[in-house]
N, C-alpha and C positions, 0 to 999 in steps of 0.2 A: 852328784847330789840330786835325786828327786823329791819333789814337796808335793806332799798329798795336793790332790783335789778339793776346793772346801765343799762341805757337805750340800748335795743335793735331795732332799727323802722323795722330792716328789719327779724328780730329773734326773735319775741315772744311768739313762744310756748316752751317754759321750763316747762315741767311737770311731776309730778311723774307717773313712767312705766306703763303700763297695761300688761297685761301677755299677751296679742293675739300679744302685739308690742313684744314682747322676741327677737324674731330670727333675727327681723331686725335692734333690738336695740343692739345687739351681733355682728351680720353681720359688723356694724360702728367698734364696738371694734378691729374686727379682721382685717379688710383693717388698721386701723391705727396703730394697731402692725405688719406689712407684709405683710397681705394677705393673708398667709397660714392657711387654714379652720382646726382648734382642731377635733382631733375622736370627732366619735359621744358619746362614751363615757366619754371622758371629758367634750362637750358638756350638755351631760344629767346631768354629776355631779353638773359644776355648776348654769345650771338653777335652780336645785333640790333647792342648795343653795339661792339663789338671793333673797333676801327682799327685796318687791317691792314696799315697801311703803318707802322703805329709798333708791332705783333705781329714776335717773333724766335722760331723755332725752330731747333733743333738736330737733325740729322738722321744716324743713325748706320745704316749700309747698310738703308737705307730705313725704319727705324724713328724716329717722334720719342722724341728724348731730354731736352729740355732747352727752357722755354719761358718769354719774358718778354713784356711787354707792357705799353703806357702810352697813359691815356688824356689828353685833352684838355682840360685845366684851367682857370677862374679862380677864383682863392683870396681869400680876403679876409682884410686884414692889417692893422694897425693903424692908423686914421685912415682906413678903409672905403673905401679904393681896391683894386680888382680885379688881381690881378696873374695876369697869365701862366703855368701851373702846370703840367705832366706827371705826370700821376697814374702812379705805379709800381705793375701790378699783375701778378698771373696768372704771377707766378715761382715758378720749379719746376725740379731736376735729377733725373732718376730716380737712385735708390739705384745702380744700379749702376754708373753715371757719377759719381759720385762723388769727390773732392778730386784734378782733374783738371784747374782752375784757369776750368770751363766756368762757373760761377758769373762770377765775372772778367770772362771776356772778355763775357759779357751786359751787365754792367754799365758795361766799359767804353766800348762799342759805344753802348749807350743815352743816355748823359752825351754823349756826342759828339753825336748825335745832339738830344738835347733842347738843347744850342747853337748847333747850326745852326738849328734850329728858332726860335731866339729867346728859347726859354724862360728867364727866370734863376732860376726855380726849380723844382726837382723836389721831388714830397710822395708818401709812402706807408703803408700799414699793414704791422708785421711781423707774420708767424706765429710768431717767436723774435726776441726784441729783442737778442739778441746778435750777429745776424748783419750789419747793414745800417750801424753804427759805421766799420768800416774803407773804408767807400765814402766816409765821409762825411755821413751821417744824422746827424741829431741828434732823440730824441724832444722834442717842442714841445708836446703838449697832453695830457692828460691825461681819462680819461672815469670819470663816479660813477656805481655800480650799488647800487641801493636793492631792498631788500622790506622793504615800510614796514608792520607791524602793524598796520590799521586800527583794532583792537579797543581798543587803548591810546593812540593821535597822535590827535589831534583839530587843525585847520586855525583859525587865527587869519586870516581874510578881510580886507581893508582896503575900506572905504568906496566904495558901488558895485557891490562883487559882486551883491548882489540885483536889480539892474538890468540883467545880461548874460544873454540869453536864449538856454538851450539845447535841442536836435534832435537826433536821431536824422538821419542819411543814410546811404544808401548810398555808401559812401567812391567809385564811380566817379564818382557824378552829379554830386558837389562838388569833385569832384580837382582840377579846373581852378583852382576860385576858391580852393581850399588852399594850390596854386602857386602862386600869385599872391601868395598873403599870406605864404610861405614867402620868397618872393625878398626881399621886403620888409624882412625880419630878416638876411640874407646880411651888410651894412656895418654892421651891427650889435656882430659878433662877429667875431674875428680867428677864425679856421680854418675857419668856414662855406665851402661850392663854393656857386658860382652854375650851378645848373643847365642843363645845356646839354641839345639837344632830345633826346628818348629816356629821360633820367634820368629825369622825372618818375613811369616807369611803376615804379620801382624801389619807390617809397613803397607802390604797389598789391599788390605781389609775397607772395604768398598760397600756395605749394605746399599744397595737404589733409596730403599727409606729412608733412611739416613742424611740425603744429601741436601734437602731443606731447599731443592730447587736449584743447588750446582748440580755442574757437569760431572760424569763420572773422571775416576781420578786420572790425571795427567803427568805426563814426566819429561820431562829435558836433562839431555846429559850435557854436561862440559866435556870435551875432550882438547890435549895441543897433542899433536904430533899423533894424533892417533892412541892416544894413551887417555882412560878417563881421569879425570882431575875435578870430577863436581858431580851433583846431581841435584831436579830441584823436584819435589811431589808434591802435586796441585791439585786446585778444581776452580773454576770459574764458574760463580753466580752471576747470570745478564739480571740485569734491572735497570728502567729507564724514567724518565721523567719528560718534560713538556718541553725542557732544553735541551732535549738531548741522553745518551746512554750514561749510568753511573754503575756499571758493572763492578762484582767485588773479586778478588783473585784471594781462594781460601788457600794460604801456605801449612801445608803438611809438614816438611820436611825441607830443608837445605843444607848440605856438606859441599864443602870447597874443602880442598888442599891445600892453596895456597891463595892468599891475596888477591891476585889475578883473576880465580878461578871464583872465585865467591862473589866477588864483585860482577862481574858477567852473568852470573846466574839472577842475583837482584835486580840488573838492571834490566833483563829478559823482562821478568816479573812485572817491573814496574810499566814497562811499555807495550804490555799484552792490550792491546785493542781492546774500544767498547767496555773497559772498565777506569773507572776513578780512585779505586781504595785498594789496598794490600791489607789484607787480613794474616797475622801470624799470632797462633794461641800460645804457642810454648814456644820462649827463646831463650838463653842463658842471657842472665842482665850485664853481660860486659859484652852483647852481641858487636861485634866490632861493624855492622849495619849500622848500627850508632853513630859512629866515625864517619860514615857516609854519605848520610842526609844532608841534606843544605838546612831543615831547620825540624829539630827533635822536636819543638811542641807541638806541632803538627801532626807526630807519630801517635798523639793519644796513647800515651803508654802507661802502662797500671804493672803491677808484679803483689804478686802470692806464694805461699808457701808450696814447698811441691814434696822433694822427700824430705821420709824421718826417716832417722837413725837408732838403734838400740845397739847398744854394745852388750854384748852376750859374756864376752871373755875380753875385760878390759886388758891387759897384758897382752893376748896375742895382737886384738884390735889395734893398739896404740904402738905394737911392735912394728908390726905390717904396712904402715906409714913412714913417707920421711917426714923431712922438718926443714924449710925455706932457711932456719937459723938453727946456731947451735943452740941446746938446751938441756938443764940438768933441773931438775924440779921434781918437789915430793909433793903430789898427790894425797890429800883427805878424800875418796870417794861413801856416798852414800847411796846405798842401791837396795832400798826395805824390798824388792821387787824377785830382785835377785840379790841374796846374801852372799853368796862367792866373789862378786866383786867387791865388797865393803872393803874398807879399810886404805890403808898408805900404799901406794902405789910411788915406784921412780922411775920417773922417766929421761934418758938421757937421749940424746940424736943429734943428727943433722941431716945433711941432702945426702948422707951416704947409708944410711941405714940408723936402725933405732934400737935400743933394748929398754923392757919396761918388766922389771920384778918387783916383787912384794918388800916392803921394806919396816922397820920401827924407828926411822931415822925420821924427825920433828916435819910436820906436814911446812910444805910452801905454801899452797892453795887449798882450801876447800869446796868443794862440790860435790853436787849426784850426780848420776850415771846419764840425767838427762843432758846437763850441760855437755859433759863429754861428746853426748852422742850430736849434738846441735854441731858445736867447733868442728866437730872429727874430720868433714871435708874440706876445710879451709876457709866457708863461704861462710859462717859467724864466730866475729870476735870474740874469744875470753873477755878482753877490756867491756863491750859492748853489754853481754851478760853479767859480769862485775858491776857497769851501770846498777843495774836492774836486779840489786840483791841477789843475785843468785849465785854468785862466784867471790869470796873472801880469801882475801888473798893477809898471808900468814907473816911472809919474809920480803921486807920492802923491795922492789924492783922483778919479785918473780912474776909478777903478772904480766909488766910490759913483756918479759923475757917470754913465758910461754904462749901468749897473743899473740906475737912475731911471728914467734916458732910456727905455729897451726895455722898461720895465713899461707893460701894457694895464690901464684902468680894469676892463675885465672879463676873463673869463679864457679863453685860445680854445678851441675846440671844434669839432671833428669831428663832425656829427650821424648821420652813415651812411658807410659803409664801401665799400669800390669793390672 
């Protein structure tokens, strides 16, 4: 099923990129994020990236106006199978194009598009969470930003920290075997990407301008027995005062394996010299660092929305998952957005697998396609949304039953941004 374009008389070149357009169709991204030109290093990153057959620009007597883009996904979703994902990114109308319906027709074109492709789902990050709802988005994970006062949190270790032995590297030389052990954790956690070729250089990505007065990036590996089991990517901002140094240690990245391993890696962190504060921007909110603190208020900790979700093909989406509980539940979906997923959907499952077909058997719940897409990684309640008008539940008791069902042991998580 494709759905025209709505009409543009005075806009109709919407077309997919060419590469000789790149710089100018970049140049629109960047005036409509600020204005401030990216290193040419990130620059080269992510044109390296850009899949230009799934890149849209908009072109108004030869100017770009108007530009989206989606990359190449596998998501990981509850019960650590891989699904099929269209990362939404690099959307942008210029100001002066504006409420023109060019938003729209990007959207609609790209949906279409990521169908034919297969995909049954589409995930993205917003620059304003208000805007991406009426497509159909649903925010699904949440990210914790800590500065953790070193001078007051002290680390309770668990049994075995003193046996994980850490190093200095230079983060290229071990980038590989980082990957490695990064992939590893991917079916671990619903919202993790499984790294497709290219990304990895994303972890290395270092502008000098960028560093706001830290050091360039750093890295320490965990290893026991010779074997790596952790890795931590930093930079240290020094800053001093009249009493003495209150340096920040900007956390990047940290993967442990096990318990052990993780624990080691933080408490490095915490005791890097000539600093007071642990800075860490994105951490999944059940970070088990939590558990480790001698006292959480002191973490200053805040949390925000991070991915959304769009279910493209509710039935394969809702297939491709398990379910922590069993569940047999009919589905009222509404989707004005996408009319293929309307209507009664059933869904049955548990932690072994799932089928979800079309049905005319009496709805359990009602919802759109947003809600679904919100629940889909485990990390928002049905119940929670039910609060909040937005989930009506048909058949007494199916609600608690499919809220169980769609809750993950752990909570998903977005580790980097696209």
């Amino acid at each position: 099923m494709t759905t025209d374009l709505p009409d543009l008389p005075d806009l109709p070149d919407l077309r997919v990129l060419d590469k000789a357009d790149w710089e100018s169709w970049y140049g629109t991204l960047d005036v409509a994020f600020g204005g401030i030109a990216e290193s040419a290093e990130e620059q080269e990153l992510w044109r390296s990236l850009t899949e230009y057959d799934r890149s849209l620009g908009l072109w108004d007597e030869g100017a770009c106006v108007a530009t989206a883009g989606a990359f190449t996904f596998r998501l990981s979703v509850p019960g650590g199978a891989l699904v099929d994902a269209a990362g939404v990114t690099m959307v942008s109308v210029a100001a002066t194009h504006r409420r023109r319906g060019i938003l729209t027709s990007m959207m609609r074109r790209q949906l279409d598009d990521v169908r034919a492709a297969g995909e049954p789902v589409a995930v993205l990050t917003a620059s304003e969470p208000a805007i991406y709802g009426r497509f159909g988005y649903g925010a699904a994970t949440s990210q914790m930003k800590a500065a953790i006062d070193t001078a007051r949190v002290r680390l309770s270790v668990p049994p075995g920290t003193d046996d994980v032995r850490l190093r200095y590297a230079k983060p290229a030389d071990v980038h590989a075997a980082c990957e490695e052990l990064y992939a590893r954790q991917v079916t671990r956690r619903p919202g993790m990407l499984a790294r497709q070729p290219g990304w990895e250089r994303l972890g290395l990505l270092d502008p000098p301008g960028e560093r706001s007065g830290a050091s360039p990036l750093q890295c320490v590996v965990a290893e026991r027995a010779g074997e790596l089991v952790g890795y931590a990517r930093f930079a240290v901002k020094p800053d001093w005062e009249w009493q003495g140094p209150k340096g920040t240690v900007h956390v990047r990245d940290v993967q442990g394996l096990d318990p052990a391993a993780y624990a080691a890696l933080w408490r490095f962190l915490f005791g890097i010299d000539l600093t007071s504060t642990v800075a860490a921007h994105s951490r999944p909110v059940d970070d088990p660092l939590l558990q480790l603190v001698s006292d959480v208020r002191r973490c200053d900790l805040s949390v925000r929305d991070s991915l959304y979700v769009r279910l493209v093909e509710v039935g394969a989406a809702l297939r491709a998952r398990t379910y922590q509980a069993p569940v047999d539940v009919v589905f009222e979906v509404a989707d004005d957005f996408c009319p293929w997923n309307a209507g009664r959907w059933r869904l049955t499952g548990d932690a072994k697998g799932a089928s979800c077909e079309r049905t005319d058997d009496v709805a359990d719940l009602a919802l759109s396609v947003r809600e679904l897409g919100a629940a889909y990684l485990g990390g928002v309640s049905l119940v929670s949304l039910a609060g909040a008008g937005r989930v009506r539940e048909a058949r007494r008791g199916a609600l608690a039953e499919a809220s169980v069902a769609f809750g993950s042991s752990v909570a998903p998580w977005l580790p980097h941004g696209f």
